[in-house]
N, C-alpha and C positions, 0 to 999 in steps of 0.2 A: 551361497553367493559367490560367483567366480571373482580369480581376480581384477579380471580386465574390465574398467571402468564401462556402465552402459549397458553391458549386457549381461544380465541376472538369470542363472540355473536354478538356484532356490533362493526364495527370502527365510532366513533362518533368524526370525528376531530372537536377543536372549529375554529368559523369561523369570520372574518373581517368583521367590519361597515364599507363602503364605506365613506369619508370624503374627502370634496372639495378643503383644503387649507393644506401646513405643517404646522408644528407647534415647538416649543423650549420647553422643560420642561426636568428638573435633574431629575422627578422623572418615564421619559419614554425612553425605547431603541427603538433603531430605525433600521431594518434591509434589506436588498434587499426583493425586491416583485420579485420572479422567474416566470418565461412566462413557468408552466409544470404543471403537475399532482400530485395531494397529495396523498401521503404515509405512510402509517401504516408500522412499522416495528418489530416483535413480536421474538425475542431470546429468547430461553430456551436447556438447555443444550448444544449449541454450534451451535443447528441448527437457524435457521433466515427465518423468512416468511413473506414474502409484503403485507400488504394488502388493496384495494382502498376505499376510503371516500362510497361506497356502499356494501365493505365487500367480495368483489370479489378478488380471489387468484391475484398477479401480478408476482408469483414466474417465469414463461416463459416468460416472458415480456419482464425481466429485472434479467437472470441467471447471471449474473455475476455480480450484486450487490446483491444478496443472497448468491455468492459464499464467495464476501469480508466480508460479517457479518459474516458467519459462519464459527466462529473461536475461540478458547477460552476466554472465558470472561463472565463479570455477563448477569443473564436472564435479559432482556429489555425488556419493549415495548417505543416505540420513535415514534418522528412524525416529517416525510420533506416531499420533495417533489423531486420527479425525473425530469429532466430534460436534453434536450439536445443543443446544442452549434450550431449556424451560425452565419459566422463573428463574433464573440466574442460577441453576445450576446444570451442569453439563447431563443431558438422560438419554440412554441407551433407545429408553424409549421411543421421542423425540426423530431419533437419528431413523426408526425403524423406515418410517418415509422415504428413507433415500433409499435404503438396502434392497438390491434386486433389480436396481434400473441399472441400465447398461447403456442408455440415449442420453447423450447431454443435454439436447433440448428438454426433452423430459423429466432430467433432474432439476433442471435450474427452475422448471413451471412448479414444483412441488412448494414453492416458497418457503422450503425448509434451509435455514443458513446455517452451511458449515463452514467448521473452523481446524487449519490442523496445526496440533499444536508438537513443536519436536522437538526430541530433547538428546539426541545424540549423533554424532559423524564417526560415520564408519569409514570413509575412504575423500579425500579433496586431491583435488588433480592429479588420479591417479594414483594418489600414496597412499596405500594402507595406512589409517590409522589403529586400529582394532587394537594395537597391543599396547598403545598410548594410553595411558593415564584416562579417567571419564574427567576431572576438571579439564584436563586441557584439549579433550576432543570437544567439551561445552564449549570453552574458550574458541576454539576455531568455528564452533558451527556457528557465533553468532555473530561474526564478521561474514561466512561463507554464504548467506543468504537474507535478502532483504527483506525483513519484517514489516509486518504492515497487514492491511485488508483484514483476509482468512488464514493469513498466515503468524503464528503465535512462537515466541519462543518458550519453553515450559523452564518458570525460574527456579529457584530452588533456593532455600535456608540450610545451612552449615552448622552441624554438630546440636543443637535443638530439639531433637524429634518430638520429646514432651510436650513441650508446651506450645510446638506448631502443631504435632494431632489433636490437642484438646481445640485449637485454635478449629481445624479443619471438621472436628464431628458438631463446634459450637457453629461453623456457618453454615450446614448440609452437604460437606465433601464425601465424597465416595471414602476417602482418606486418603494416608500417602503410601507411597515408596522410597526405601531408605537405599542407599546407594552406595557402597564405598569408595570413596572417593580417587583412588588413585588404582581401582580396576580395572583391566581391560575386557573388550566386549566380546564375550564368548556368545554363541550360537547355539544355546541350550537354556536349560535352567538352573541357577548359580545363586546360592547364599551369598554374591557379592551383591544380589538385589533382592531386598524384604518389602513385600509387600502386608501393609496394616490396615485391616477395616474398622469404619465406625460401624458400617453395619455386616448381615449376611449375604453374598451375592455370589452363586455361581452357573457355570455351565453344565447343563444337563441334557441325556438324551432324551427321545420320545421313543417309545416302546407301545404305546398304544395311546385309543381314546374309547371313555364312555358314551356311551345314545344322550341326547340332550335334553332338556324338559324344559316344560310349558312353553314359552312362548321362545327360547334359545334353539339357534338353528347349529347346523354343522357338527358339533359336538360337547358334551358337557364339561368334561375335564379333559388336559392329558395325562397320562401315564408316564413316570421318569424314571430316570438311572443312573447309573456309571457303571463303568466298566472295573473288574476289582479281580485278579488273577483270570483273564481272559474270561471274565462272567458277568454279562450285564446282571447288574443290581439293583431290582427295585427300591424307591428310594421316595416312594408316593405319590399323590397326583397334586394337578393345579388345575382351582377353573374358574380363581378372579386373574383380572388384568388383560381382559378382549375386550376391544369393540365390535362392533360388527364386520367394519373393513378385515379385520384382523381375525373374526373367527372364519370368515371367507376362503383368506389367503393360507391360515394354515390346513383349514379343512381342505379343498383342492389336494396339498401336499400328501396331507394324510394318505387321503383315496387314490393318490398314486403310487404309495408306496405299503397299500394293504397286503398282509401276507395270512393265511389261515393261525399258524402259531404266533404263542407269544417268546418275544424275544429273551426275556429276563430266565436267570436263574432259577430262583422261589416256583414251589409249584403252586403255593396257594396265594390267587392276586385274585381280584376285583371282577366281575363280568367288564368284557370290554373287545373291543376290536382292536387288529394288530398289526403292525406296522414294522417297516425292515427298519433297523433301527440307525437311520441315517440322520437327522434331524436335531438340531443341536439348539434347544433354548440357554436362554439368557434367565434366572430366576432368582427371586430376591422372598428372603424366609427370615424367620426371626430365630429359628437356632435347629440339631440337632438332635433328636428325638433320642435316648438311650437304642432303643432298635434300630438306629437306620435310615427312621423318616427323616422327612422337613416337617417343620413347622410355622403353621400359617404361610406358604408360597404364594404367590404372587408371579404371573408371567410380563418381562419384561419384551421381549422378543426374540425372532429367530438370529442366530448368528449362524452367517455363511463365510468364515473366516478362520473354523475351524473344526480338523476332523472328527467325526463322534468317534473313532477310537481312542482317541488324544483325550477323550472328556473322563476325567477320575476324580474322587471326592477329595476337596483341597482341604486340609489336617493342618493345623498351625505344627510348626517344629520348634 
C-alpha cells in the first residue's frame, strides 16, 4: 500500500498464525473470527473504494457498502472484512451469491445482505498509523467512520480468551482472533495475530475432478491440495456441499482450465480429469488424516481473493 492517501499499489492485509488452544492474557484483545472476505477500504475526499487482499476493485460486489462510506469524513484507509448472514451466523457460503458479480445492479437484485465489519486503521488524514499501537488505531477507527446500516464496527473483549472462545464455539462462531494489543500493523503474517478455531476450515486448491453419477451432472467430486516445497499435495477430494447452481458454475471453470496432466505431486491419485491448478476453495473437514487427507470435507465455496500459490496447509504453532 503506497504512502499517499487514495491511491493503493498493493493491499497487503496482515495475516493470522493458526494456534491450537485459547488462551487468557491483560495484555491481548480477543475478537470474532468472521466466515467472509477481507477488505481494504480506501476514503479520500468522501468517495470510498473496496479493495481485495489481491488488490482487485470489490466496488460492484458490494455497492451499497461503498455507498455508506462515501460520505463526509476524514481520508481513510481501513481494514474488515465483508460478510454475509444465515441463521444468525456469518457463512462463507451465503456470501458465495455475491462473489463474481462485478454490476451493482446485479448485486443488490441477489437479495443477499452484506455487512462489512472493520476492525483496524491503517492511515486517517493522511497519517500513518501502521506503527501505532492496535488499541489506539481501534480507538481512532471508531470515531473516523460512521457506523450504522452495513457497516459494523468488530468489538472485541480484553485479556479473556477462554472463556469468550468457549462463549464463541457455544453460540456457532467460526472463533476468534487474539490480537496484541499494543502491536503495529505489519503487511504480512505475525504471531502478533492468533487465529483459533472451534472448528476445521481451510483453503485449498483444485487439481482435478472425477466423471459424475446417476443422476449428478458436471462433476462428482474435486480433487485438492496445497502447495508444500513448490509441490502441489494431494490432500483428497470433496463431493458434498453443491447445489446445482454451484455444480454449474464450478464445472464451466473446470473445463476451462482442463489440462492433459495431473497437477499434484503423488503419482498414485484417483481416475480423474485435470485441471491448471488455479482455483482456490473454501473447505470445511473435521480433522487431519495421519497421511495427509481431510476428513469428511465438505465444499463451502470458491474464493477469488486469493492466490492458489499462497494456499499451504495451515499447522497450529
Amino acid at each position: 500500500m503506497s504512502q499517499e492517501l487514495g491511491v493503493v499499489t498493493e493491499f497487503a492485509p496482515m495475516k493470522a498464525v493458526l494456534v491450537d488452544a485459547p488462551f487468557s492474557d491483560p495484555a491481548w484483545i480477543f475478537e470474532r473470527k468472521l466466515d467472509g472476505v477481507r477488505c481494504g477500504v480506501i476514503r479520500h475526499n468522501g468517495m470510498a473504494r473496496l479493495v481485495s487482499r489481491t488488490g482487485e476493485s470489490m466496488d460492484g460486489t458490494y455497492p451499497e457498502i461503498v455507498e455508506a462510506l462515501s460520505v463526509d469524513g476524514p481520508d481513510v484507509v481501513a481494514d474488515g472484512e465483508v460478510v454475509a448472514f444465515k441463521d444468525g451466523q456469518t457463512s462463507f457460503e451465503r456470501l458465495q451469491g455475491r462473489l463474481g458479480i462485478h454490476d451493482p445492479e446485479r448485486a443488490r437484485k441477489t437479495g443477499i445482505a452484506v455487512f462489512l465489519y472493520l476492525f483496524d486503521l491503517l492511515s486517517i488524514g493522511g497519517e500513518d498509523l501502521r506503527e501505532r499501537p492496535l488499541r489506539e488505531r481501534k480507538r481512532l477507527l471508531k470515531d473516523a467512520v460512521k457506523f450504522g446500516g452495513p457497516l459494523r464496527f468488530s468489538t472485541h473483549r480484553v485479556g479473556d480468551g477462554e472463556s469468550y472462545f468457549k462463549h464463541a464455539c457455544e453460540r456457532g462462531w467460526e472463533g476468534l482472533v487474539a490480537k496484541r494489543a499494543d502491536s503495529p500493523y505489519k503487511s504480512s503474517r505475525s504471531r502478533d495475530w492468533l487465529k483459533i478455531k472451534c472448528g476445521h476450515e481451510q483453503e485449498l486448491v483444485i487439481g482435478g475432478w472425477t466423471e459424475p453419477k446417476g443422476s449428478r451432472t458436471w462433476f462428482g467430486a474435486l480433487l485438492l491440495g496445497y502447495w508444500e516445497n513448490d509441490r502441489l499435495r494431494f490432500a483428497g477430494k470433496v463431493g458434498t456441499g453443491f447445489n446445482g447452481a454451484t455444480l454449474e458454475r464450478v464445472g464451466k471453470e473446470l473445463q476451462r482450465l482442463a489440462q492433459p496432466d495431473p497437477p499434484f505431486a503423488e503419482r498414485r491419485l484417483p481416475r480423474a480429469h485435470w485441471v491448471k491448478p488455479e482455483l482456490v476453495a473454501e473447505i470445511a473437514f473435521t480433522e487431519w488424516t495421519r497421511d495427509g487427507k481431510l476428513r469428511h470435507p465438505r465444499y463451502l465455496g470458491l474464493r477469488d481473493d486469493k492466490p492458489a500459490r499462497d494456499v499451504v496447509r495451515e499447522r497450529p504453532s
